[in-house]
C-alpha positions in Angstrom: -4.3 41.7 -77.4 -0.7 41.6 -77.2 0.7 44.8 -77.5 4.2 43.7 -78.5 7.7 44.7 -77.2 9.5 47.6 -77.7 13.1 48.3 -78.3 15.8 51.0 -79.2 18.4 50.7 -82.1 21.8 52.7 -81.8 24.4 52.8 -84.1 27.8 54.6 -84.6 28.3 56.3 -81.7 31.8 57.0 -82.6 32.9 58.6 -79.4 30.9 61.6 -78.7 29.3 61.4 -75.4 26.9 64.7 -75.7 25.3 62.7 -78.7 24.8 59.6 -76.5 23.8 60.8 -73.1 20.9 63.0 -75.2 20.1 59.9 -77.0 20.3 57.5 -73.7 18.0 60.0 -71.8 15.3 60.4 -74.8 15.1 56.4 -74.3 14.6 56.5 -70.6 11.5 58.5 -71.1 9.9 55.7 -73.1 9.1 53.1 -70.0 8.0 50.7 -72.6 11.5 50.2 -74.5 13.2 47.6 -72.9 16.4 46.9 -74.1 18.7 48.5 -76.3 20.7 47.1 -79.3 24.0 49.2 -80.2 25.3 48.4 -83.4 29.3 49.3 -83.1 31.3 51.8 -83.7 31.2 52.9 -80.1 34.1 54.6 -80.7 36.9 56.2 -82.8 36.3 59.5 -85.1 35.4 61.4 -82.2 37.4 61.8 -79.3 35.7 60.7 -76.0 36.2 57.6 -75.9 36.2 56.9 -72.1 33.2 58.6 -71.5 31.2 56.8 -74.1 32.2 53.4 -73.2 32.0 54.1 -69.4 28.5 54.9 -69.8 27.2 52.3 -72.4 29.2 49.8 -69.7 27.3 50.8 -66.5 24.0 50.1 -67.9 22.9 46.5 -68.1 19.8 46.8 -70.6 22.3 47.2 -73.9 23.4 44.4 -76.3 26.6 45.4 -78.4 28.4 43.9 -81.6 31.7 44.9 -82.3 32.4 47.8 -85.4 35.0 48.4 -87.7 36.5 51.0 -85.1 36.4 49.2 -82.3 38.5 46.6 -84.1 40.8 48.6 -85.4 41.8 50.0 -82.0 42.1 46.4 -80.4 44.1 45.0 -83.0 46.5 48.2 -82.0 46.5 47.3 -78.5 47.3 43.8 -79.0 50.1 44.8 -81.2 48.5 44.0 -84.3 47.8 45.7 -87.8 44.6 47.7 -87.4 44.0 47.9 -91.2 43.7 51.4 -91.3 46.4 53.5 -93.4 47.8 57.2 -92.8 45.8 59.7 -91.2 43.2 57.1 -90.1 45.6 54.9 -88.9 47.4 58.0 -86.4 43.9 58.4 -85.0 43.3 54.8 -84.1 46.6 54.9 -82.7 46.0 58.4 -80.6 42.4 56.6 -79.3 44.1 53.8 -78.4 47.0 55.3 -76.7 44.1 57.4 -74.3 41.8 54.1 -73.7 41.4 53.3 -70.5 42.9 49.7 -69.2 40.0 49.2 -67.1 37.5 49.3 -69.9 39.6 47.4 -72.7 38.6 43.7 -71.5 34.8 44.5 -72.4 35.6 46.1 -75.4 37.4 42.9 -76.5 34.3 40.5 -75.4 32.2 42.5 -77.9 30.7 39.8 -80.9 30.6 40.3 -84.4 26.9 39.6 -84.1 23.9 39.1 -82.0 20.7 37.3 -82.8 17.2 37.9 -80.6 14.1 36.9 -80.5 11.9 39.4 -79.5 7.9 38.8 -79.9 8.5 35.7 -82.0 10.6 37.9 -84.8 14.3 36.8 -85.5 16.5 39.5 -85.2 20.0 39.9 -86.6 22.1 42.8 -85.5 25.8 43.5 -87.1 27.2 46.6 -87.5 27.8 45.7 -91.3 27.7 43.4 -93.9 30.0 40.2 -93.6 31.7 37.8 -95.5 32.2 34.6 -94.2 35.7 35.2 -92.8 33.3 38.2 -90.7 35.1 40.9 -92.4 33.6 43.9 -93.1 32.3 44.3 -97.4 32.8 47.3 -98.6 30.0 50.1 -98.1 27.1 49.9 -101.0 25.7 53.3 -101.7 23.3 52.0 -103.5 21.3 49.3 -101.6 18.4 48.1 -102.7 16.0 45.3 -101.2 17.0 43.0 -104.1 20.9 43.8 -103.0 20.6 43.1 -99.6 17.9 39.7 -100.1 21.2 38.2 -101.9 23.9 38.9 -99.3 21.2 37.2 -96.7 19.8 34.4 -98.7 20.6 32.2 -96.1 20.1 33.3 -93.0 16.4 32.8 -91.1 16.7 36.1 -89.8 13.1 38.2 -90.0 15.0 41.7 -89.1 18.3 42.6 -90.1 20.1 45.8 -88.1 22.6 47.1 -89.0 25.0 50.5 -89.1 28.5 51.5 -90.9 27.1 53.5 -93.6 26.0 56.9 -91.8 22.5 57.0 -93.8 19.1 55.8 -92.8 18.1 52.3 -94.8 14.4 51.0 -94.3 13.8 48.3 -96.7 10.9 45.7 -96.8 11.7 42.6 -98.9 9.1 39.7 -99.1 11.7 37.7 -97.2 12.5 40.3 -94.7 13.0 43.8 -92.9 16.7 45.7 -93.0 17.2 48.7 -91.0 19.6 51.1 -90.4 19.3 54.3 -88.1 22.3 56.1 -89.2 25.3 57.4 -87.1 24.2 58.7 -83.6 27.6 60.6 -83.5 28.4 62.0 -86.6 26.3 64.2 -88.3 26.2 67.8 -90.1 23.8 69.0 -87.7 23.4 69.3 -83.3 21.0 66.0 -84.1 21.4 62.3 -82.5 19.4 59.7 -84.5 18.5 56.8 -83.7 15.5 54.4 -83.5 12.6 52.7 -81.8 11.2 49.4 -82.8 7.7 47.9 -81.6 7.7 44.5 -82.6 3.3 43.4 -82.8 1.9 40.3 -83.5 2.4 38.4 -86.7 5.0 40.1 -87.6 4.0 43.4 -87.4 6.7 45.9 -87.0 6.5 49.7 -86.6 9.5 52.1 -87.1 10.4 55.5 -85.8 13.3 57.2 -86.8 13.8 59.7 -84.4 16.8 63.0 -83.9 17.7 64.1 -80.3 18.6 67.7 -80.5 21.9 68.1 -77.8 24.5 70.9 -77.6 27.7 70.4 -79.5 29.6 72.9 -79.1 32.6 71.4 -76.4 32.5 68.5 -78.4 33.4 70.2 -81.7 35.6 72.6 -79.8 37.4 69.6 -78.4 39.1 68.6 -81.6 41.4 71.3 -81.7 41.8 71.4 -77.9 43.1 68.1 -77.8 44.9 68.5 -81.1 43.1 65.4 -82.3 44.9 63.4 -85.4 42.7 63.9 -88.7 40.6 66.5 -86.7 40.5 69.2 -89.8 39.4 66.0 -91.7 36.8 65.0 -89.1 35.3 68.1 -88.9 34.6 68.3 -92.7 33.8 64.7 -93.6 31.4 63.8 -90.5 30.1 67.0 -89.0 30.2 69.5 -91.8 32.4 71.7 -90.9 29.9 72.6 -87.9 32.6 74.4 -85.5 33.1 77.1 -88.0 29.9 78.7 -87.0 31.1 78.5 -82.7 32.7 81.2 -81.5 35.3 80.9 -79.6 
């Protein structure tokens, strides 16, 4: 009987590295995953960005597509309008200005999608919802199967994957599967989500949605260490105000 093939979704790393390695080393334990899919967003919003991508780069078992971040900070670097305003645009430009050169030209050679077969399933993984100009729609708090069926009415794609909005999504259509794992770095609690696939026969899928427990504490701290632009902000909107219960 063919057991099927495993593999691990990861989405929204958004530069914390504590979230990733715990993440990254829960998957290692699992000997029948093999490969991972990382959804983008690798970084911006948090602050280590150089750590992040130097360890999603030295493995060779990940497929990437690019996020909204990543772009933003590109489109910086090549002297071009990020489309992010005020305090969001000061923080693309304090990211950018600490990237490292050496890791920028595989940053750039990210797609805006990647499609897989795996056990005779099509897979489609983008970190959002495109248009046909591949920009980003706007977030939909409200998805439903019916929602999602019409923005993919033409694709043959059995799986859809996606990230952006930092909320689990699991929903079965007759005409397909969409999943998102949420945000593996930002979250109100010390908890890494993400999640593991195993792709059966005829179709067959089985989900886990899993949270890595890691400390968080220098990663918190490290907002107001490095004086981080929109770190106040950050703190509230993505991790719930978490470093108010570390003491210093």
């Amino acid at each position: 009987m063919n057991a099927g093939e495993k593999v691990a979704i990861v989405a929204d790393i958004h530069g914390n590295s504590a979230a990733l390695k715990a993440v990254l080393d829960d998957i290692d334990k699992d000997e029948q995953i093999k490969h991972i899919y990382c959804l983008g967003d690798l970084i911006g919003i948090g602050h280590e960005t150089n750590e992040v991508l130097e360890l999603l780069f030295s493995r060779n078992d990940i497929s990437f597509v690019m996020g909204n971040h990543d772009e933003a900070v590109l489109k910086i670097l090549d002297g071009n309008e990020p489309g992010s305003v005020g305090d969001e645009r000061e923080h693309h430009k304090w990211i950018a200005s600490g990237l490292d050169e050496k890791l920028i030209s595989r940053l750039k050679s990210i797609p805006m999608r990647q499609n897989a077969r795996i056990n005779g399933e099509n897979f489609l993984f983008i970190h959002y919802h495109l248009n046909a100009q591949d920009e980003f729609l706007p977030i939909d708090n409200q998805p439903t199967s019916k929602r999602l069926d019409d923005i993919y009415e033409l694709t043959d794609a059995d799986v859809i994957c996606f990230g952006h909005h930092h909320t689990v999504h699991h929903f079965k259509s007759k005409e397909r599967l969409y999943l998102n794992p949420s945000s593996l770095g930002c979250t109100p609690k010390p908890l890494a989500p993400y999640a593991k696939l195993q792709v059966g026969e005829f179709g067959q899928i089985n989900v886990s949605f899993i949270e890595v427990s890691y400390d968080n504490k220098e990663f918190l701290l490290g907002y107001e260490k490095l004086n981080v632009p929109a770190g106040d902000d950050i703190l509230k909107n993505f991790h719930g105000n978490q470093h108010l219960n570390i003491s210093k």
